[in-house]
N, CA, C and O atoms as a DFTB+ gen file, in Angstrom:
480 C
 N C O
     1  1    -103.872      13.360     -70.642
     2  2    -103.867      14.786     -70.353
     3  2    -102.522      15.190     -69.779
     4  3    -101.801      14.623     -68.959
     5  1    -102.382      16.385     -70.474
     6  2    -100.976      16.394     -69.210
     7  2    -101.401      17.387     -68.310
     8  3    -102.354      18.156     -68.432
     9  1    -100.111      17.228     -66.854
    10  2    -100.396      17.927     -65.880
    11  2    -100.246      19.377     -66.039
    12  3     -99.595      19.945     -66.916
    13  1    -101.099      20.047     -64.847
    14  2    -101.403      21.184     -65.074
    15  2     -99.749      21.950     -64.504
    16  3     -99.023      21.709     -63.539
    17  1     -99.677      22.774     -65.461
    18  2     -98.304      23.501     -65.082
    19  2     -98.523      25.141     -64.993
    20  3     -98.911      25.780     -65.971
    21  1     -98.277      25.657     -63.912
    22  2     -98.788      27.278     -63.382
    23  2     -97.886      28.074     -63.998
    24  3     -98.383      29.139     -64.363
    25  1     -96.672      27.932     -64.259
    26  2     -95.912      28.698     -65.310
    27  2     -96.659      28.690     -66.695
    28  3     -97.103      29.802     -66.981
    29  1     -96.871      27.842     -67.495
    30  2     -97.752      27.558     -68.395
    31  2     -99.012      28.609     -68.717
    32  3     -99.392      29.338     -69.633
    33  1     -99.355      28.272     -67.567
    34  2    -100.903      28.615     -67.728
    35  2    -100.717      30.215     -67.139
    36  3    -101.714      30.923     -67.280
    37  1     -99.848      30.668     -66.670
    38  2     -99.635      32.194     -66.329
    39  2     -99.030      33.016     -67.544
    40  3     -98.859      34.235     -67.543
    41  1     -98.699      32.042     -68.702
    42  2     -98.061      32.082     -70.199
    43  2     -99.528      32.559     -71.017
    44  3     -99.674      33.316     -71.976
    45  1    -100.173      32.058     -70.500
    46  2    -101.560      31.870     -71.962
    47  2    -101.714      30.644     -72.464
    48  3    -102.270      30.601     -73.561
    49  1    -101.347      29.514     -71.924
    50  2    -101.210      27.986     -72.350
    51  2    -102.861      27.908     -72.113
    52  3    -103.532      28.376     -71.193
    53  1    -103.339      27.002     -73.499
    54  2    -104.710      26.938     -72.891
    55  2    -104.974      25.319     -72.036
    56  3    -104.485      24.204     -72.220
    57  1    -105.925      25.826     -71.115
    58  2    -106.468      25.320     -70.243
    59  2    -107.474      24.117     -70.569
    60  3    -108.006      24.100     -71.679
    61  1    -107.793      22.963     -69.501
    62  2    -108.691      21.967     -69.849
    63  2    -109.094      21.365     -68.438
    64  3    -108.367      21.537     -67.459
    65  1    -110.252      20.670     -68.376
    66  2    -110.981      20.204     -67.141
    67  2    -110.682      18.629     -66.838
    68  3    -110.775      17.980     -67.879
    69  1    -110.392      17.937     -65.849
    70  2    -110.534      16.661     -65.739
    71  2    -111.865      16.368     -67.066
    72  3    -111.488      15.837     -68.110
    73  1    -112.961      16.648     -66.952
    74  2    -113.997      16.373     -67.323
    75  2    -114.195      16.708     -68.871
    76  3    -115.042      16.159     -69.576
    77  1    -113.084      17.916     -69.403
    78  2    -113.032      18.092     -70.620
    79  2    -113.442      19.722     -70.979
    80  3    -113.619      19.927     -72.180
    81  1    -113.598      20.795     -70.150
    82  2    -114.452      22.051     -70.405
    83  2    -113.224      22.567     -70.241
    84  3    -112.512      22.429     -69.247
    85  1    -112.887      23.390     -71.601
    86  2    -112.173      24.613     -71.408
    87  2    -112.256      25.410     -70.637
    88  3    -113.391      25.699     -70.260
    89  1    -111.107      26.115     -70.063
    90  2    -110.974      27.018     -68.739
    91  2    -110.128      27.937     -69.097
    92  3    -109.266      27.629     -69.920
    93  1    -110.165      28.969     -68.687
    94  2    -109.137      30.501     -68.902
    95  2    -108.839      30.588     -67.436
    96  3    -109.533      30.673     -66.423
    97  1    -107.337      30.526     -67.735
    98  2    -106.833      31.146     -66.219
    99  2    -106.578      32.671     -66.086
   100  3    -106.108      33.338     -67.008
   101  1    -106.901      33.147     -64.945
   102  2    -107.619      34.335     -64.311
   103  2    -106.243      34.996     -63.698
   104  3    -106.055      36.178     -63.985
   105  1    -105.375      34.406     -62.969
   106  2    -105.078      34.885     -61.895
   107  2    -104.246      34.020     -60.826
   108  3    -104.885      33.049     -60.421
   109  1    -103.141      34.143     -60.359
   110  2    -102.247      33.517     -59.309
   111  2    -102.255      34.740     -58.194
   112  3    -101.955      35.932     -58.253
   113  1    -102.741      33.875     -57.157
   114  2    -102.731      35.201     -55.872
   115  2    -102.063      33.967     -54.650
   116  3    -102.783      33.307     -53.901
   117  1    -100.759      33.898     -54.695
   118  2    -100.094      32.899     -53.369
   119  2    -100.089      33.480     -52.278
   120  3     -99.497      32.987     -51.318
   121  1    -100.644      34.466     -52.210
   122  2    -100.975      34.958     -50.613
   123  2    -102.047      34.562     -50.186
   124  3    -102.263      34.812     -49.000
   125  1    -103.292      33.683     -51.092
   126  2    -104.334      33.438     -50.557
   127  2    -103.885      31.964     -49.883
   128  3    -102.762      31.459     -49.887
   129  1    -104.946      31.517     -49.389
   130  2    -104.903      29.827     -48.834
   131  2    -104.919      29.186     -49.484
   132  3    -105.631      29.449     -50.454
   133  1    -104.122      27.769     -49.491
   134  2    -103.537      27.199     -50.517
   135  2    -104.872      26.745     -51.525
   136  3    -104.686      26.697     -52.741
   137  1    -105.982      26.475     -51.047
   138  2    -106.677      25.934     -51.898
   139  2    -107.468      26.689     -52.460
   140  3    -108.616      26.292     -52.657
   141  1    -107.030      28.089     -52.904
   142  2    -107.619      29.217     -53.447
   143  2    -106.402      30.625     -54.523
   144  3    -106.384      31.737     -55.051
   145  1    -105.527      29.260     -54.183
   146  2    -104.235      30.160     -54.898
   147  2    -104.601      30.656     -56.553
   148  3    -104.579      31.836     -56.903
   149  1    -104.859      29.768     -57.257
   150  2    -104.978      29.708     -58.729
   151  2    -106.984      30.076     -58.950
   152  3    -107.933      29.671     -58.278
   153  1    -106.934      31.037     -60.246
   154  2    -108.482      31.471     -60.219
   155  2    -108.455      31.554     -61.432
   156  3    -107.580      32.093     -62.109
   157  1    -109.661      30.889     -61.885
   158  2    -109.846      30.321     -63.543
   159  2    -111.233      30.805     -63.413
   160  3    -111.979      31.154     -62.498
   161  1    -111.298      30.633     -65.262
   162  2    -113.170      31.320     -65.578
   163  2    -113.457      30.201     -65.657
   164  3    -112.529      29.424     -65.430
   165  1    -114.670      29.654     -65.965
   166  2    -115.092      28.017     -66.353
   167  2    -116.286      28.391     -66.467
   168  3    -116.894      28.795     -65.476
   169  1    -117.034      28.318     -68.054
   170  2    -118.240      28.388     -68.243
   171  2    -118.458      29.820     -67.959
   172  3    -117.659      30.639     -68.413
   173  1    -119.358      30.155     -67.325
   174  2    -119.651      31.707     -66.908
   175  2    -119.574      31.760     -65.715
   176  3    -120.494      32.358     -65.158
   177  1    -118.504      31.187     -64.866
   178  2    -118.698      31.107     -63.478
   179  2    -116.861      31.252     -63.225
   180  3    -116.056      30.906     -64.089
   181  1    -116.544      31.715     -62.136
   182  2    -115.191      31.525     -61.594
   183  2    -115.062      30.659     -60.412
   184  3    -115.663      30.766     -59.343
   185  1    -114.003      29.598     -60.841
   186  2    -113.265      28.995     -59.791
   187  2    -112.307      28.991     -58.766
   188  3    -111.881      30.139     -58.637
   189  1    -111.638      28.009     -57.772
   190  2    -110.500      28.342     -58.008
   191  2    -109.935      27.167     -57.339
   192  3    -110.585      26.331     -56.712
   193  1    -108.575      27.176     -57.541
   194  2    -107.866      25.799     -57.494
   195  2    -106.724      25.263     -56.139
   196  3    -107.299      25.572     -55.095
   197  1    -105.822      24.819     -55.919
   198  2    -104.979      24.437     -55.643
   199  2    -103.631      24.963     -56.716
   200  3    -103.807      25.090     -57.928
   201  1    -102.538      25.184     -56.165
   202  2    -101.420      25.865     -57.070
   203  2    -101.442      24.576     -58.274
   204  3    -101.700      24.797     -59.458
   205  1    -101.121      23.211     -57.721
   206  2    -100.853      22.230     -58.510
   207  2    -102.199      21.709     -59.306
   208  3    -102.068      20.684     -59.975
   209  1    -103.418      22.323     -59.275
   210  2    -103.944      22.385     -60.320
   211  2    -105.192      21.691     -59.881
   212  3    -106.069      21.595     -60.740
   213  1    -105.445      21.160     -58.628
   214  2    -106.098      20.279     -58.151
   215  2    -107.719      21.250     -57.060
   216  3    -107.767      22.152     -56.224
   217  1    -108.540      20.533     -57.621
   218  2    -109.851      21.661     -56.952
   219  2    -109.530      21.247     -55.598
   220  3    -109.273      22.187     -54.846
   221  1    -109.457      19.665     -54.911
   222  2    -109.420      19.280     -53.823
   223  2    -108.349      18.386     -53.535
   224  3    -107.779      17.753     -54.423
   225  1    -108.078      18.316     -52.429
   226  2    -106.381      18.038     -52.052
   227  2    -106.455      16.828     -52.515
   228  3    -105.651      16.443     -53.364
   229  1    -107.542      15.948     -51.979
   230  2    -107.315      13.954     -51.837
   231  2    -108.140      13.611     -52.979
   232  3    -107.833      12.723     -53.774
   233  1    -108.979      14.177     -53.042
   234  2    -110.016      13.712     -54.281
   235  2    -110.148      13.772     -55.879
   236  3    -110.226      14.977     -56.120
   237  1    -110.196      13.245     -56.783
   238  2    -110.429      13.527     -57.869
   239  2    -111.468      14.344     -58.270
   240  3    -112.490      13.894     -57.751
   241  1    -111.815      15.705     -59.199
   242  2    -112.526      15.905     -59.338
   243  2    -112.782      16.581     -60.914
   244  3    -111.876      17.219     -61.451
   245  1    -114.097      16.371     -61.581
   246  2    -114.420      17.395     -62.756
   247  2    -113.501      18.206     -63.200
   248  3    -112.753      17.998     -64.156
   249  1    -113.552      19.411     -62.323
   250  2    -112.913      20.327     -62.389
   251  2    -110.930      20.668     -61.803
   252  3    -110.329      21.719     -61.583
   253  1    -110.596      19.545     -61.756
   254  2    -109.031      19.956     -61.880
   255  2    -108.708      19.804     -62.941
   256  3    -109.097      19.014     -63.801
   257  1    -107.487      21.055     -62.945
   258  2    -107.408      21.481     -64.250
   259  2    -105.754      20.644     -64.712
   260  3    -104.873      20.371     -63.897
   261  1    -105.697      20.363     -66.275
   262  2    -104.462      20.186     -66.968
   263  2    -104.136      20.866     -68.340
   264  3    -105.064      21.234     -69.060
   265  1    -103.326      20.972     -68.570
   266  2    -102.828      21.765     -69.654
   267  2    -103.278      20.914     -71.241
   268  3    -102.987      19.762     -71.563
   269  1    -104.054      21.925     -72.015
   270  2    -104.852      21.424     -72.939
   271  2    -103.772      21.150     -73.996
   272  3    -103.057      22.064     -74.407
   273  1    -103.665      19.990     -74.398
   274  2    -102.633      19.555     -75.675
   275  2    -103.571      20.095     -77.260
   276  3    -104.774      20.106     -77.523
   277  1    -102.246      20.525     -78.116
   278  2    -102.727      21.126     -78.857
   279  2    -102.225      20.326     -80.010
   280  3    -101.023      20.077     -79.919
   281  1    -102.769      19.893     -80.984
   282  2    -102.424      19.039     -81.778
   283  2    -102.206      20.130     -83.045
   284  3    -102.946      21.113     -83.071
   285  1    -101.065      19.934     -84.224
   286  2    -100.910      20.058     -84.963
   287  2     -99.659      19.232     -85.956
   288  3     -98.795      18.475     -85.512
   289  1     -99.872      19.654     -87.480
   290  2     -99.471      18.674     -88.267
   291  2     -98.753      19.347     -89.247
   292  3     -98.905      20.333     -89.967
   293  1     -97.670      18.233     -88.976
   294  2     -96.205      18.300     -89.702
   295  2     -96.022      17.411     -90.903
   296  3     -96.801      16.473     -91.074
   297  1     -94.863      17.692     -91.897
   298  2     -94.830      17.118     -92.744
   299  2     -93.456      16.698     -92.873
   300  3     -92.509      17.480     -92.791
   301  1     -93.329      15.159     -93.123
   302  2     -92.062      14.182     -92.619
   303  2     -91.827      14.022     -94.104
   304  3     -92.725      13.826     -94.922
   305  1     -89.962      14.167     -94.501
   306  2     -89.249      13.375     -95.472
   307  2     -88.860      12.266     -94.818
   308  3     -88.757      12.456     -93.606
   309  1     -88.539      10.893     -95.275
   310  2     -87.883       9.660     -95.163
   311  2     -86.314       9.778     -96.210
   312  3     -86.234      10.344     -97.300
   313  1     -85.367       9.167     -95.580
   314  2     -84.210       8.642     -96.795
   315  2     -83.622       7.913     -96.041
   316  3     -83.860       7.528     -94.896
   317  1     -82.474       7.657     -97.051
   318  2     -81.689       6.868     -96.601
   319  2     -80.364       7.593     -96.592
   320  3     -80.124       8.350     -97.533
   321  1     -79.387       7.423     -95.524
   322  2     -78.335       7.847     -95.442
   323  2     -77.226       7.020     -96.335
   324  3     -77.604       5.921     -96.742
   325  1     -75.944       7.426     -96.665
   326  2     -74.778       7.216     -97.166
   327  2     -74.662       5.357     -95.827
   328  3     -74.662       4.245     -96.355
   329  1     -74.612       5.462     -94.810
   330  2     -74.495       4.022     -93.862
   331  2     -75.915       3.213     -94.045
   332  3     -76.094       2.248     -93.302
   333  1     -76.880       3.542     -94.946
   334  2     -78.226       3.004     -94.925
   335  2     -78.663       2.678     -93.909
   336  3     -79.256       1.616     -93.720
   337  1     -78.346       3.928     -92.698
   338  2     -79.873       4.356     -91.812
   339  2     -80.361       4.886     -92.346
   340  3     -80.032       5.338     -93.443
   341  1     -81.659       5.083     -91.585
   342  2     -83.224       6.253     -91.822
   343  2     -83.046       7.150     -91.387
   344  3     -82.648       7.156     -90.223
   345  1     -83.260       8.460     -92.140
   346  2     -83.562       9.347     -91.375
   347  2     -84.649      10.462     -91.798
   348  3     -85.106      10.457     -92.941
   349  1     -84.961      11.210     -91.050
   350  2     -86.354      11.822     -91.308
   351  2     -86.467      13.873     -90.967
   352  3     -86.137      14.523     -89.975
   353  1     -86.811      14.119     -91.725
   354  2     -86.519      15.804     -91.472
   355  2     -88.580      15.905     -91.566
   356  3     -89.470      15.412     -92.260
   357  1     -88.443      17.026     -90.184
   358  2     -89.517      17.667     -89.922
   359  2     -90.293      19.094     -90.640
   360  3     -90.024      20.041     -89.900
   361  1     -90.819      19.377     -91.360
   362  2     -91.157      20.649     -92.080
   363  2     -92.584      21.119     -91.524
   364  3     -93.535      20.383     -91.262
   365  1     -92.510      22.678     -91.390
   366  2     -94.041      22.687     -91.007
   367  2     -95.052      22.708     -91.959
   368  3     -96.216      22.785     -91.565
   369  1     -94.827      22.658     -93.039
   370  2     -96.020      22.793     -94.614
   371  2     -95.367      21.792     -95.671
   372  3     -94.181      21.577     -95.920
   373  1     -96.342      21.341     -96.120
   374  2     -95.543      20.456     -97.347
   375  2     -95.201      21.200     -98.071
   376  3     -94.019      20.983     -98.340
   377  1     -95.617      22.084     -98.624
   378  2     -94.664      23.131     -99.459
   379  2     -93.165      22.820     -99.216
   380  3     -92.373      22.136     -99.864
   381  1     -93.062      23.358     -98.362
   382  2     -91.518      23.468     -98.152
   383  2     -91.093      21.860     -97.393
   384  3     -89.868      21.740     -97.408
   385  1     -91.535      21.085     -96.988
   386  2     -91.106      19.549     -97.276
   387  2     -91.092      19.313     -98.658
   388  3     -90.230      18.437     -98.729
   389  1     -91.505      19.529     -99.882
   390  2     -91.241      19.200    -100.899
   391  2     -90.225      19.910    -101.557
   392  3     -89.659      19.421    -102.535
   393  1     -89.816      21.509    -100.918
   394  2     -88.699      21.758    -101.143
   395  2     -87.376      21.504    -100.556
   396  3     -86.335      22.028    -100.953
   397  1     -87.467      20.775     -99.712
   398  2     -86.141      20.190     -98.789
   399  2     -85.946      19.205     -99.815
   400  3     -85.040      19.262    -100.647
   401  1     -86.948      18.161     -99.729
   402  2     -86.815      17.118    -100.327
   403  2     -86.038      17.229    -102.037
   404  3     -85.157      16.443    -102.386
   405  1     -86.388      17.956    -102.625
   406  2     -85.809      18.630    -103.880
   407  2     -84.399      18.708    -103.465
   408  3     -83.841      18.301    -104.484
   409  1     -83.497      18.963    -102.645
   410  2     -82.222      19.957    -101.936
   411  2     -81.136      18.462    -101.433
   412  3     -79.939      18.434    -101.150
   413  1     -82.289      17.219    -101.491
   414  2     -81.349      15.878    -100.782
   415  2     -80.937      15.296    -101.742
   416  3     -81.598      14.393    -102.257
   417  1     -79.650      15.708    -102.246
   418  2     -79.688      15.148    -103.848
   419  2     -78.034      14.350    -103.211
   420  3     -77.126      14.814    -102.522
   421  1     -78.187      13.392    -103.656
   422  2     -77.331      11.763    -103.261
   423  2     -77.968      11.101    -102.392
   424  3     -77.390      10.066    -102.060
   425  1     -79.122      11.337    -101.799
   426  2     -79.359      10.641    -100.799
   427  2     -81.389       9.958    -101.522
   428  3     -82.318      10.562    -102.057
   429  1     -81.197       8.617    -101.140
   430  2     -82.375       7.743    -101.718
   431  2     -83.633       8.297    -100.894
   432  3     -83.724       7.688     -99.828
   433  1     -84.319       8.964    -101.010
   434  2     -85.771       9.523    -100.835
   435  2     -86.895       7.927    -100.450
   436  3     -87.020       6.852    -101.036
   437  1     -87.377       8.373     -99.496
   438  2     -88.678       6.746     -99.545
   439  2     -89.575       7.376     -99.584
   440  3     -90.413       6.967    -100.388
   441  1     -89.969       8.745     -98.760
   442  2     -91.384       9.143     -98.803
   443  2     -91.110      10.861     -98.700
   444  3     -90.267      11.458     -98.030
   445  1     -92.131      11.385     -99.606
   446  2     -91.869      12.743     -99.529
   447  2     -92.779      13.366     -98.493
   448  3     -93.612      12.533     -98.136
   449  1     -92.940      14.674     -97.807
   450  2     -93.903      15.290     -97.236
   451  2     -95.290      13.885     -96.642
   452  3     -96.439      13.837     -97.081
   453  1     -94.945      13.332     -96.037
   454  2     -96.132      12.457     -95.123
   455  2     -96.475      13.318     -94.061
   456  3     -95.699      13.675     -93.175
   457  1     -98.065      13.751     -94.212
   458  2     -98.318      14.370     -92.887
   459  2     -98.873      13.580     -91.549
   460  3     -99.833      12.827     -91.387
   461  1     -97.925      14.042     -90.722
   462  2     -98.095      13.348     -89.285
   463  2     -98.394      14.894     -88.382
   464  3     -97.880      16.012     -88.397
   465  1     -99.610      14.173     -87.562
   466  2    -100.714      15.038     -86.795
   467  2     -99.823      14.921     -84.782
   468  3    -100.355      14.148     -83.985
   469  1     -98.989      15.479     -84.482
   470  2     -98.785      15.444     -83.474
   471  2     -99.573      16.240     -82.284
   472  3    -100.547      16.972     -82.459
   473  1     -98.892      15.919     -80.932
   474  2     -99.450      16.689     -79.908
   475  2     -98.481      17.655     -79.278
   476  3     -97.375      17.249     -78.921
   477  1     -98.878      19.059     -79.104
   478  2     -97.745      19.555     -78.126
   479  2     -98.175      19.700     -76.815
   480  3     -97.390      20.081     -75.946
């Protein structure tokens, strides 16, 4: 998981639970007490957190929150360079990985458009 980041999540970054339950953040109020700074929806109920994302200072719990990774998938050319390294160009649709790939002309092709599923 990654850690919860309050810039982020004051962005529209979506939200996630130690435990796994999507969360919508609500609200940054740093005038409150620290362990009431950050205010999220969760389920049909409102919470609220620690700035750094944490329900309780020492403890692990359910409900601290981290920034929900969002997976999506890219499409990788392989070749070979003129010094016969590798190298690899990123496309967001194979469509247009298969039109790059068309455009590398002297250079030895190994794999066209391979889709690889990353995380952001």
């Amino acid at each position: 998981m990654k850690p919860f980041n309050l810039e982020e999540a004051k962005a529209g970054k979506p939200l996630v639970t130690r435990d796994g339950r999507d969360a919508k953040f609500i609200a940054h109020v740093p005038e409150s007490v620290d362990s009431s700074r950050v205010v999220i929806f969760l389920g049909n109920e409102i919470y609220v957190s620690y700035e750094d994302g944490s329900t309780y200072s020492k403890d692990e719990s359910g409900r601290d929150l981290f920034m929900k990774t969002v997976k999506k998938t890219v499409y990788v050319n392989m070749w070979r360079n003129d010094d016969f390294s590798s190298s690899w160009g990123e496309s967001e649709t194979e469509e247009i990985a298969k039109i790059v790939a068309g455009r590398m002309l002297g250079k030895k092709i190994f794999a066209i458009a391979i889709p690889i599923e990353i995380e952001e």
